[in-house]
LUMMARMI-547171 format. One record per residue: residue number from 0; residue in one letter; z, x, y of N, C-alpha, C in turn. Coordinates in steps of 0.001 Angstrom, whole numbers. Layout:
N
{rec NUM,'A',{Z,X,Y},{Z,X,Y},{Z,X,Y}},
...
***
This chain:
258
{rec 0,'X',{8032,17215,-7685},{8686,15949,-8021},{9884,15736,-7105}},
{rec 1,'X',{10089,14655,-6052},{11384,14212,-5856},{12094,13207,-6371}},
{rec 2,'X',{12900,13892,-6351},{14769,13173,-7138},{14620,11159,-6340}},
{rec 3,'X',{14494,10537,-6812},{15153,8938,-6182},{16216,8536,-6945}},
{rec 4,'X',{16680,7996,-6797},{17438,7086,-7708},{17116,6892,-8971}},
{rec 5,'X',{17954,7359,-10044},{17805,7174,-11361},{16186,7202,-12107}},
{rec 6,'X',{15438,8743,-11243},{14211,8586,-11827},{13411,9737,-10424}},
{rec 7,'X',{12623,9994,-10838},{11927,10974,-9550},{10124,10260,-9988}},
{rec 8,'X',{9984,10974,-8326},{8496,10246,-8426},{7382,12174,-7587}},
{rec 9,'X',{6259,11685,-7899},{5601,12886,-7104},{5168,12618,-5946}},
{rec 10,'X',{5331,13648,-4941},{4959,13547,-3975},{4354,14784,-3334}},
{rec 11,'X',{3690,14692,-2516},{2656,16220,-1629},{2665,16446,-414}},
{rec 12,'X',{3037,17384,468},{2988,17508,1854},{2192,18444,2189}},
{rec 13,'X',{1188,17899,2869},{115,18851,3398},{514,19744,4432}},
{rec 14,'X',{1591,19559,4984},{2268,21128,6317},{1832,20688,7248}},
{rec 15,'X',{2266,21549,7866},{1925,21659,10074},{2872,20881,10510}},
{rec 16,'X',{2615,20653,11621},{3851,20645,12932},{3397,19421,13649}},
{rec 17,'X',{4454,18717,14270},{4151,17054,14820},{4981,15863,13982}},
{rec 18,'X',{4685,14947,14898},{4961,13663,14144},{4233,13543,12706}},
{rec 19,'X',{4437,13433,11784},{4063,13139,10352},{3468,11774,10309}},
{rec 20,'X',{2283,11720,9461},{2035,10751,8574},{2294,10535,6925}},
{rec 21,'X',{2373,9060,7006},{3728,9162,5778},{2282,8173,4917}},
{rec 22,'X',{2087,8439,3778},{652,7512,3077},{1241,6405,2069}},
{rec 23,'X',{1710,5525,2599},{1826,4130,874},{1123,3888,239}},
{rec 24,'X',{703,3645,-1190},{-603,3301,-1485},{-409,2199,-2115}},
{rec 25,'X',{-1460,1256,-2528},{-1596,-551,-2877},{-1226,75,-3914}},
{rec 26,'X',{-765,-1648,-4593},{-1030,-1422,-6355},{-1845,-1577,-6786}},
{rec 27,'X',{-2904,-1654,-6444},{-4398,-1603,-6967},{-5181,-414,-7290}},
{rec 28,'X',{-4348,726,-6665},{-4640,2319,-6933},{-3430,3203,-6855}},
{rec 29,'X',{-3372,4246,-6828},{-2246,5176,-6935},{-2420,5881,-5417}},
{rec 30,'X',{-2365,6937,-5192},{-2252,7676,-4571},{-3315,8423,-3768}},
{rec 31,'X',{-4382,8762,-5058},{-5656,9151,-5156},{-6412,7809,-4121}},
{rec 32,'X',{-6285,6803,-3572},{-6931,5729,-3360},{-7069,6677,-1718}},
{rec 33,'X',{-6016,7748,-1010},{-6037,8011,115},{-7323,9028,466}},
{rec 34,'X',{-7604,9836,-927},{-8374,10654,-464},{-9832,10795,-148}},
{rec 35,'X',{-10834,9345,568},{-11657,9539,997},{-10853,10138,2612}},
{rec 36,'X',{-9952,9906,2770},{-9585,10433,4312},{-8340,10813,4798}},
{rec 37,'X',{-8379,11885,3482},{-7358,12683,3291},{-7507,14147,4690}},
{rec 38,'X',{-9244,14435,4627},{-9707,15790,5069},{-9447,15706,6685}},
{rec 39,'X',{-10226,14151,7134},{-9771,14390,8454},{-8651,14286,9315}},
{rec 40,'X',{-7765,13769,8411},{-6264,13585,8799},{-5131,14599,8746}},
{rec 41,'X',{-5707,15493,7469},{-5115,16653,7542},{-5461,17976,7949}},
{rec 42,'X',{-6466,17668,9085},{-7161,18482,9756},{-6170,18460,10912}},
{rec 43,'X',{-5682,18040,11701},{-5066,17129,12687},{-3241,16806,12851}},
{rec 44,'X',{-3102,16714,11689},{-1507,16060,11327},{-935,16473,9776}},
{rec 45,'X',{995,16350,9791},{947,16872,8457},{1005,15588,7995}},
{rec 46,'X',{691,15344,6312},{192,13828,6057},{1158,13957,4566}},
{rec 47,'X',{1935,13570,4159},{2907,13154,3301},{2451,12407,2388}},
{rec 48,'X',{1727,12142,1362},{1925,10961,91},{2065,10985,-1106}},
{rec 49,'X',{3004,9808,-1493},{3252,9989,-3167},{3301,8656,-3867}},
{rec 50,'X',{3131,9286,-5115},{3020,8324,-6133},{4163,7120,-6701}},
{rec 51,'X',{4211,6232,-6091},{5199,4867,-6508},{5523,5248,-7963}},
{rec 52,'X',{6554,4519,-8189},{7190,4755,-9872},{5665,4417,-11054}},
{rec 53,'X',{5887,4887,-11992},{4644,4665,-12751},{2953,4897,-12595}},
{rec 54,'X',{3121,5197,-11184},{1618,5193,-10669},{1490,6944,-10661}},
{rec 55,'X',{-198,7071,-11027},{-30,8335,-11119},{856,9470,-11242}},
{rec 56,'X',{730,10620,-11208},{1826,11110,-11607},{3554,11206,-11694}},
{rec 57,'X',{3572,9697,-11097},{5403,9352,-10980},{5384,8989,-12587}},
{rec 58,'X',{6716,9237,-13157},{6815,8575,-14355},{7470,7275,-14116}},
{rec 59,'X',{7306,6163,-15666},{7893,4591,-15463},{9179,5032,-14945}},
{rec 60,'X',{9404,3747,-14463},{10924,3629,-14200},{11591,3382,-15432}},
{rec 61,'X',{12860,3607,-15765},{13377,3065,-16708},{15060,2686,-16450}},
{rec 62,'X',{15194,1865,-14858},{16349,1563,-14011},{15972,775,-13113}},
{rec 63,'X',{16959,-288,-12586},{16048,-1050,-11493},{16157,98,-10551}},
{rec 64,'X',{14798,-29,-9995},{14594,673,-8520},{14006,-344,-7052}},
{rec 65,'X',{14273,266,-6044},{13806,86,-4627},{12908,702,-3905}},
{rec 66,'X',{11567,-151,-4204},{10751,821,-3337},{10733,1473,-2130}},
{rec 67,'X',{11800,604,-1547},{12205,1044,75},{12918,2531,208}},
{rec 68,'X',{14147,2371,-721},{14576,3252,-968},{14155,4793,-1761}},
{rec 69,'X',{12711,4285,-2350},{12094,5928,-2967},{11611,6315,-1566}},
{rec 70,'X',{10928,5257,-722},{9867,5671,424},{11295,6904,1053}},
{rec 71,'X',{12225,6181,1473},{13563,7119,2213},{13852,8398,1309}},
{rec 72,'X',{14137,8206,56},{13985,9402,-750},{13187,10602,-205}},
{rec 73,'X',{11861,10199,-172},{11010,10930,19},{11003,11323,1391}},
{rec 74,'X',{11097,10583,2596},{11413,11145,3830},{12628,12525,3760}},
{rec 75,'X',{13863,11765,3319},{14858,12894,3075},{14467,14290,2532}},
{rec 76,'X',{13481,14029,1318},{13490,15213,717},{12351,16206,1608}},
{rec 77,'X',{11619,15727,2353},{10592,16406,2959},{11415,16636,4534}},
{rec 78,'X',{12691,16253,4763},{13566,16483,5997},{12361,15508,7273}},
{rec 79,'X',{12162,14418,7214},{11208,14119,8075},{12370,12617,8514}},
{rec 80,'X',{12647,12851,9709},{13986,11882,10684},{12988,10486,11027}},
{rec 81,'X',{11743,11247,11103},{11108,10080,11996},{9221,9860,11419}},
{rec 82,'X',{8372,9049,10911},{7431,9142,10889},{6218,8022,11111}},
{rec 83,'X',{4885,8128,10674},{4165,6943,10870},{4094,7017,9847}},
{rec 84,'X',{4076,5264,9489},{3648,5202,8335},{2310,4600,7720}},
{rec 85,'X',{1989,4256,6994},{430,4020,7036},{653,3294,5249}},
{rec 86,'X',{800,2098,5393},{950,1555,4093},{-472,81,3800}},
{rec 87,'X',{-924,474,2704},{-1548,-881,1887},{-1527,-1482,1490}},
{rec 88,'X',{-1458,-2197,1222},{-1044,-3850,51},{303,-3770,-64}},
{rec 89,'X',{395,-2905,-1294},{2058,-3240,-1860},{2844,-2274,-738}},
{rec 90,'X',{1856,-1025,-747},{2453,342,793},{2588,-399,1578}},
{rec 91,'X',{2095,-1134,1889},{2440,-1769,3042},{3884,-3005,3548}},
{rec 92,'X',{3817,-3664,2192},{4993,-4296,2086},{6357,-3741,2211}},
{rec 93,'X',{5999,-1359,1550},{7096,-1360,1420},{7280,-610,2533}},
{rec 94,'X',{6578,-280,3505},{6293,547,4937},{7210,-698,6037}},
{rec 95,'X',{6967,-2001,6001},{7411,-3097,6228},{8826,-3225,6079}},
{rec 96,'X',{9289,-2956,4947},{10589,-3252,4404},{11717,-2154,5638}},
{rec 97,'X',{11216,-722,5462},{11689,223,5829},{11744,174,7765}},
{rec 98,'X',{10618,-319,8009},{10857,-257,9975},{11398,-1516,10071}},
{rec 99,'X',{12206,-2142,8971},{13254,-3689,9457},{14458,-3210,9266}},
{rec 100,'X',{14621,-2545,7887},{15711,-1645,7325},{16576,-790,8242}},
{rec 101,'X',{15593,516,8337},{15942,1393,9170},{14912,1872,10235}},
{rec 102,'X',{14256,1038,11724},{13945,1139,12356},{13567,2448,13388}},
{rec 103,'X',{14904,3149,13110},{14624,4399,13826},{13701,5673,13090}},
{rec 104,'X',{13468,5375,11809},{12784,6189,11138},{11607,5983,11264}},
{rec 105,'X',{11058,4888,11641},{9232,4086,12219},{9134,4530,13422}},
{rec 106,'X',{7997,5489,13816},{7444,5453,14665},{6454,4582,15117}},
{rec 107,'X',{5497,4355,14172},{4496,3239,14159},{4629,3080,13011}},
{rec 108,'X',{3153,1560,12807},{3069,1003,11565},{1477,1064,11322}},
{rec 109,'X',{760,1592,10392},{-647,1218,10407},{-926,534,9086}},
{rec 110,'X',{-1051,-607,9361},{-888,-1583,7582},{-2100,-2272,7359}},
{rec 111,'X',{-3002,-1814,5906},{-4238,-1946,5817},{-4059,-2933,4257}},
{rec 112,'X',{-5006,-4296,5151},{-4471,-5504,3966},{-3058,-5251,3503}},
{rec 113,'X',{-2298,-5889,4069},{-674,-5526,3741},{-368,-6454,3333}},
{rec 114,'X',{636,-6348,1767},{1462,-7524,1385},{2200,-7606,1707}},
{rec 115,'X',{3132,-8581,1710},{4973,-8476,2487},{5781,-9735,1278}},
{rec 116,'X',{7138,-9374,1413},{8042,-10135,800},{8594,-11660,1063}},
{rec 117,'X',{8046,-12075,351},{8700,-13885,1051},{7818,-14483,1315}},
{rec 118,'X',{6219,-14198,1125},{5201,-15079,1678},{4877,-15698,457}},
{rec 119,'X',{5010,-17078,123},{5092,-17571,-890},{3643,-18048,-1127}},
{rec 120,'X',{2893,-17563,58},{963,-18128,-330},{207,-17214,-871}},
{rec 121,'X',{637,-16443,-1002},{106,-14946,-1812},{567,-14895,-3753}},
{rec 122,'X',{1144,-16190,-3894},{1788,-15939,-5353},{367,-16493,-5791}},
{rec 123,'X',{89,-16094,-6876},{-1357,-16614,-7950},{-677,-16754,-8997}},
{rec 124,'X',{573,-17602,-10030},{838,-17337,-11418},{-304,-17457,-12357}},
{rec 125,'X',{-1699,-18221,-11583},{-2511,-18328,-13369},{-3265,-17011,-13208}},
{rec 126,'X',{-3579,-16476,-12145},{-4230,-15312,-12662},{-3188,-14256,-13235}},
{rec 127,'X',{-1967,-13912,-12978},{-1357,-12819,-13570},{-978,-13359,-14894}},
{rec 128,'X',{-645,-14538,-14903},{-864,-15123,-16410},{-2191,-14711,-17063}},
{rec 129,'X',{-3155,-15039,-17086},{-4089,-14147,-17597},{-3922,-13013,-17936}},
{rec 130,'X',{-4090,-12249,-16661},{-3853,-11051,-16829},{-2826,-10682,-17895}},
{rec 131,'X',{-1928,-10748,-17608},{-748,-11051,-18557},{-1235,-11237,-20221}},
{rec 132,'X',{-1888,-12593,-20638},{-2974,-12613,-22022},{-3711,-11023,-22152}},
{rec 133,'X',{-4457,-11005,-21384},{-5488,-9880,-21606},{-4735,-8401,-22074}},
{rec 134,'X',{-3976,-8467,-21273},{-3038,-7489,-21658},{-2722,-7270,-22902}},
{rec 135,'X',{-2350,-8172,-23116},{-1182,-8847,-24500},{-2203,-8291,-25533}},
{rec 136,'X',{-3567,-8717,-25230},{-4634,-8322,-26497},{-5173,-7370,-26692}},
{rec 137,'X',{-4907,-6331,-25546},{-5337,-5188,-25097},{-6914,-4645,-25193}},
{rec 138,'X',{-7141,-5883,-24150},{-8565,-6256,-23324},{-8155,-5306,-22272}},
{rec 139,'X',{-8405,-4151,-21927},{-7900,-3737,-20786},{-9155,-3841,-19570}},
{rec 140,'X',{-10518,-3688,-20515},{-11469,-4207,-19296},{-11768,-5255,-19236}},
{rec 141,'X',{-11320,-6447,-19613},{-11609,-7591,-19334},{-10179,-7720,-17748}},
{rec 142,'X',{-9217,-7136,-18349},{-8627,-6801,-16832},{-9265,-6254,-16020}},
{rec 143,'X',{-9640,-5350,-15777},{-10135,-4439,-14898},{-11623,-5608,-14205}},
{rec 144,'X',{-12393,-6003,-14947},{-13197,-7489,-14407},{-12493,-8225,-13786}},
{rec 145,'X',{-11129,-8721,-14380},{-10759,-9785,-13252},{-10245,-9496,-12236}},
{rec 146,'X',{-9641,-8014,-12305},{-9237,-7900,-11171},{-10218,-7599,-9918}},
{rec 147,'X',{-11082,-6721,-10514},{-12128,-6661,-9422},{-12821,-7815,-8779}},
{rec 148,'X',{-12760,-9009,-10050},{-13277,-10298,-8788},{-12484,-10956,-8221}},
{rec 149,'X',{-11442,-10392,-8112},{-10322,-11083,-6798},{-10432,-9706,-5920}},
{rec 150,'X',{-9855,-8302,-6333},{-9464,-7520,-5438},{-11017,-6878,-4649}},
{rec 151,'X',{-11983,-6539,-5592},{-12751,-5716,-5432},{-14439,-6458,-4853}},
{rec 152,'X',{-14297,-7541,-4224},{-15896,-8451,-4183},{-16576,-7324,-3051}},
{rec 153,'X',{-16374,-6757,-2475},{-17063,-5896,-1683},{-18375,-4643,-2353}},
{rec 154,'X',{-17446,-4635,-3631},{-18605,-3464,-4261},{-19216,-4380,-5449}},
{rec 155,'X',{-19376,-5799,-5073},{-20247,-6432,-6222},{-18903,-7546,-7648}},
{rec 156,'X',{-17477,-6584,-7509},{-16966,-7479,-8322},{-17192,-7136,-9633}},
{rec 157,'X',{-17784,-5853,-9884},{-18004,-5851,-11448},{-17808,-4126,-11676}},
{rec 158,'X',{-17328,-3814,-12827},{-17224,-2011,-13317},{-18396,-1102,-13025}},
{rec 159,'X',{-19570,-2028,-13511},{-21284,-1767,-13567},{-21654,-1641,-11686}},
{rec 160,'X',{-21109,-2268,-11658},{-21418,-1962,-9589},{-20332,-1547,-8734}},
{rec 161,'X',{-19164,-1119,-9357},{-18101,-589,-8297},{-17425,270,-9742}},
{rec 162,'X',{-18028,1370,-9684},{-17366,2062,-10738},{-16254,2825,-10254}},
{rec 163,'X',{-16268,2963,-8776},{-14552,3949,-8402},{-13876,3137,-8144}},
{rec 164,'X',{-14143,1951,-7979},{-12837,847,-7711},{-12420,396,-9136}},
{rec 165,'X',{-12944,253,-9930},{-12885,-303,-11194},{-12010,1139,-11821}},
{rec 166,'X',{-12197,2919,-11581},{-11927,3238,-12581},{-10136,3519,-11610}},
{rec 167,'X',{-10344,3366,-10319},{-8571,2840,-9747},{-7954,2146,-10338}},
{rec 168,'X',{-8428,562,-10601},{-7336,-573,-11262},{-7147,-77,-12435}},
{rec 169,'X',{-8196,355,-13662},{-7606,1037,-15060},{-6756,1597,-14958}},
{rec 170,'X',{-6887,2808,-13699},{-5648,3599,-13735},{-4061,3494,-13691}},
{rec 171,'X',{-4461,2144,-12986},{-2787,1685,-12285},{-1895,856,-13427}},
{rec 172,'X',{-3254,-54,-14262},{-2683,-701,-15141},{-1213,-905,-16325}},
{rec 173,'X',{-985,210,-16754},{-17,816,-16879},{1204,236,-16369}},
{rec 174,'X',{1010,928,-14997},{2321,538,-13803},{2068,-616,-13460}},
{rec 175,'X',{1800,-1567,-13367},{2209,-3008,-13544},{3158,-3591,-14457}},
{rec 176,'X',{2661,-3073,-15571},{3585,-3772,-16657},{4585,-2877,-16813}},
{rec 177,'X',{4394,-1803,-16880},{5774,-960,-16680},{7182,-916,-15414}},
{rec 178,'X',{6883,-1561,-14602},{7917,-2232,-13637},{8502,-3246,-13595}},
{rec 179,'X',{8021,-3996,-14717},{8437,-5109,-14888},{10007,-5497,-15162}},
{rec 180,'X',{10619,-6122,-14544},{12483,-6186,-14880},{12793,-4891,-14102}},
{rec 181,'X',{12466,-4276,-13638},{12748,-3159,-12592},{12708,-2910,-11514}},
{rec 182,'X',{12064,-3793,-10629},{11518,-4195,-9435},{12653,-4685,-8930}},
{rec 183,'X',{12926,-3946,-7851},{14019,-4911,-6665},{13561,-4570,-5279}},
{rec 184,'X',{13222,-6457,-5065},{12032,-6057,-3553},{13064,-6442,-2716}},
{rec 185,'X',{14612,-6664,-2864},{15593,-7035,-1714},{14692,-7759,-1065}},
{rec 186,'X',{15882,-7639,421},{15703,-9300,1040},{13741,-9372,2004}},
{rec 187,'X',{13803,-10421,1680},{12150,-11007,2290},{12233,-10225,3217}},
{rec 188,'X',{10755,-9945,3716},{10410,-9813,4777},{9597,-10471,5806}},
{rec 189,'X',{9091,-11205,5713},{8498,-12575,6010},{9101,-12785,7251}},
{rec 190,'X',{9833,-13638,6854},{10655,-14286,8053},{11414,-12860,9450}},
{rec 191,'X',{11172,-11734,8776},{11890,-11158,9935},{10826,-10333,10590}},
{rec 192,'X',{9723,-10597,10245},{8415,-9690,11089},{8594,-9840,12572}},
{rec 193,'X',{9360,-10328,13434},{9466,-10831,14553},{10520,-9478,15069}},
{rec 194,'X',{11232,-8539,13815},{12203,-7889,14477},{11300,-6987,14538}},
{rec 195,'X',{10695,-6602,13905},{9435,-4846,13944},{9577,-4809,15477}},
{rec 196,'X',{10214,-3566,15678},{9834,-3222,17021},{9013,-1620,16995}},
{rec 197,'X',{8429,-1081,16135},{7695,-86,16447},{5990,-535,16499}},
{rec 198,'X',{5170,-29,17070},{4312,-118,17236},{3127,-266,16311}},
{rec 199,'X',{2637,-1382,16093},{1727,-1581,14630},{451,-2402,14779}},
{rec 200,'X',{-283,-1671,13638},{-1869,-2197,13699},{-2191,-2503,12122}},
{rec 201,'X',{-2709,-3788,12469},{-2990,-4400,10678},{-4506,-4816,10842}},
{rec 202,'X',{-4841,-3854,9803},{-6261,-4433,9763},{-6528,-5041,8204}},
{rec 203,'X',{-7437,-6505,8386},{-7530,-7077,6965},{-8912,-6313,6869}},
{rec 204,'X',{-9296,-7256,5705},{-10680,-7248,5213},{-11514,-8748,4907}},
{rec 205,'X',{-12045,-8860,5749},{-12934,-9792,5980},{-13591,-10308,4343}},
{rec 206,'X',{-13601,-9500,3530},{-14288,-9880,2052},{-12894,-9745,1186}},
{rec 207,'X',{-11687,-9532,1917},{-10629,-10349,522},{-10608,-11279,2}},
{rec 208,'X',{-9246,-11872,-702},{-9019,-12930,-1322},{-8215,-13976,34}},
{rec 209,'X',{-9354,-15034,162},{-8934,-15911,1496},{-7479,-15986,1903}},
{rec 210,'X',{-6362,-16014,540},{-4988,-16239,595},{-4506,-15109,1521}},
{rec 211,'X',{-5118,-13400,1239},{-4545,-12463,1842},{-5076,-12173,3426}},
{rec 212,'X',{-6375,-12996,3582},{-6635,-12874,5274},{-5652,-13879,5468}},
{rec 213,'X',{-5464,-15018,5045},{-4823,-16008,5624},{-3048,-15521,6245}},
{rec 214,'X',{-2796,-14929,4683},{-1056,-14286,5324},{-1371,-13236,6754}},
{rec 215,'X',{-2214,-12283,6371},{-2211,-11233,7143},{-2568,-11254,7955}},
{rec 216,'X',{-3286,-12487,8877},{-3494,-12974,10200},{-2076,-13410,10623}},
{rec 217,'X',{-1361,-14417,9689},{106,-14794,9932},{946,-13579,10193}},
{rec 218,'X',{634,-12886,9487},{1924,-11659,9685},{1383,-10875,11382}},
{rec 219,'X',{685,-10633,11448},{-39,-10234,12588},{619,-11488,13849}},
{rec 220,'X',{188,-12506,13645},{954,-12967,14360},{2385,-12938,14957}},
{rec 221,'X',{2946,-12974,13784},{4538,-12951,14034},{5374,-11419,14814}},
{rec 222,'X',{4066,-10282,14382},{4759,-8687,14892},{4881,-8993,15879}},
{rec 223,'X',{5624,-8476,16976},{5426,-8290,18347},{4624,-7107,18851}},
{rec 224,'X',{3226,-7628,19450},{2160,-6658,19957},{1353,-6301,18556}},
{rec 225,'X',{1416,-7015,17854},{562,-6393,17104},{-1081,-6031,17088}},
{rec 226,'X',{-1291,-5027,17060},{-3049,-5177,17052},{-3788,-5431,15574}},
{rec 227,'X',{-4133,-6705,15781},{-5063,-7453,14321},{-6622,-7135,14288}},
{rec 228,'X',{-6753,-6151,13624},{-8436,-5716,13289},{-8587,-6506,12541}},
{rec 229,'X',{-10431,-6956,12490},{-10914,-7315,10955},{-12272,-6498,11017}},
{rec 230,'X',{-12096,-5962,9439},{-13027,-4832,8687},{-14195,-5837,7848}},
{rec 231,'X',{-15135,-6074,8706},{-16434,-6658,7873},{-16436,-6446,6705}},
{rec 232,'X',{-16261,-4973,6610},{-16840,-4857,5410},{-16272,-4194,3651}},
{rec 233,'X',{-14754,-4441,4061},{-13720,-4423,3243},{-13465,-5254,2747}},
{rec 234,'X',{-12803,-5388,1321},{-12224,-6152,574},{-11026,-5413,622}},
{rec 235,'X',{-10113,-5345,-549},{-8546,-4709,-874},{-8843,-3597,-610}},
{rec 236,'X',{-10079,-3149,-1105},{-10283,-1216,-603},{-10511,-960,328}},
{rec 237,'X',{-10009,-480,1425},{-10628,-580,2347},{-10833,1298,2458}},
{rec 238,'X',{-10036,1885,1955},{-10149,3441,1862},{-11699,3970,1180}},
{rec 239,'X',{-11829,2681,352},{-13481,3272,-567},{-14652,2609,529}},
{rec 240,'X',{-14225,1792,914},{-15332,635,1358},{-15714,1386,3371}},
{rec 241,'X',{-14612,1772,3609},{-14412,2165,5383},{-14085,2635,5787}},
{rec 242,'X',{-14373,4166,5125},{-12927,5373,4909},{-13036,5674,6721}},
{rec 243,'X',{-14355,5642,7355},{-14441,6341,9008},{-13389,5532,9669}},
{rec 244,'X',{-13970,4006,9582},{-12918,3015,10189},{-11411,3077,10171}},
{rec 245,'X',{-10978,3121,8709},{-9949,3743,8565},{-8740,4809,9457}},
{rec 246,'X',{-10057,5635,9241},{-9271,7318,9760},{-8760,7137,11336}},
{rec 247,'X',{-10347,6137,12563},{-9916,6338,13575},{-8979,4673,13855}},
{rec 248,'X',{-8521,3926,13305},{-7614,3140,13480},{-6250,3724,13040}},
{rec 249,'X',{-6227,4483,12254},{-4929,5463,12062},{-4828,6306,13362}},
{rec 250,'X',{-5853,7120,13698},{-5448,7663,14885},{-4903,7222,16072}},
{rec 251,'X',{-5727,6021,16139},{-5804,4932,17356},{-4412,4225,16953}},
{rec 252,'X',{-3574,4594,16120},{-2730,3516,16273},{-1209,5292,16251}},
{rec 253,'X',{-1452,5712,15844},{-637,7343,16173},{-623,7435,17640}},
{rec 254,'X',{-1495,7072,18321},{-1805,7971,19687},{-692,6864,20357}},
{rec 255,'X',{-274,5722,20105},{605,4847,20223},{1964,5142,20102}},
{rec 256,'X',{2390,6071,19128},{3634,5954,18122},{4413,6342,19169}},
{rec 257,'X',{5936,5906,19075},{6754,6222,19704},{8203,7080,18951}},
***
């Protein structure tokens, strides 16, 4: 467990020697979402990841926290000055936050379907409203359905045809509502994607939710040098759906890092 701010979260370091990879994971899964390509990465490199507040084995928060600031936590506590980072959805937003923040700690960026702060086309209130109902009634798989037909259309969109993506979102469920009033995403990041000066590769998924190719072509745009993949055959997962693709666009974007 490392110590953050008013609360500790878990985290794992696989060892060895080199530049580090540092793992964010979406809110659509915990931690566990890394390990279809966990083996070949830590064959290779030492690979760092942990569990966001509430998500898997981190406990809720019960203080406002900064995700930026656990990610630094966790650098500190593993003594790592400098690393790549490799963030998803929400990892990714907060992998984002940190090479604007504190720049010298980014070596590269490898951001897979990445959310970011301030993009106001990515808000959905009626579906988390829903969600939100379902909750309330404690439908928890009628959540886990809706979310899969926004996040998950790649494995069919349903529990019955994507049973490891489906039994991810159950898992996370929890930590959604448990962050709630606790969340401090500080200042946007949006508008300052233009300062990223470390070296970064964003790959979407061609079978997301149109809103998130749409930002994440924009954000791609705005990096300087950015390299913009698109993954046929990904939706939000792209770790379940393209774990090979994955592994060598992480490499391919390491062999870069500065």
């Amino acid at each position: 467990m490392v110590t953050v701010s008013k609360g500790e979260v878990w985290a794992a370091d696989s060892g060895g020697d080199g530049l580090p990879l540092v793992l964010v994971h979406p809110g659509v899964g915990d931690s566990t979402i890394w390990d279809p390509v966990l083996p070949p990465l830590t064959t290779r490199h030492r690979v760092v990841r942990y569990d966001a507040r509430g998500f898997g084995r981190s406990p809720a928060p019960t203080a406002g926290f900064s995700p930026v600031e656990d990610l630094v936590a966790v650098l500190d506590h593993f003594g790592l000055e400098r690393a790549v980072l490799v963030g998803s959805s929400m990892g990714g937003a907060t992998s984002i936050g940190l090479a604007l923040d504190a720049p010298e700690r980014v070596a590269g960026l490898a951001l897979f379907v990445p959310g970011v702060t301030g993009y106001e086309g990515l808000d959905q209130p009626e579906l988390f409203q829903e969600v939100a109902r379902l909750a309330e009634a404690g439908d928890t798989e009628a959540v886990v359905r809706l979310g899969l037909g926004s996040w998950g259309m790649a494995g069919g969109g349903t529990s019955e045809t994507d049973p490891v993506a489906a039994a991810h979102l159950r898992a996370v469920l929890p930590a959604w509502f448990g962050s709630i009033g606790y969340l401090e995403e500080g200042e946007p990041s949006f508008g300052r994607l233009g300062e990223i000066a470390a070296p970064t590769l964003l790959a979407l998924g061609e079978l997301d939710r149109p809103e998130v190719v749409r930002c994440n072509e924009e954000m791609a745009d705005r990096i300087p040098g950015c390299r913009l993949v698109r993954l046929a055959a990904s939706d939000h997962y792209p770790t379940l759906r393209e774990p090979s693709s994955v592994v060598r666009l992480i490499e391919e974007l390491y062999a870069t890092a500065r």
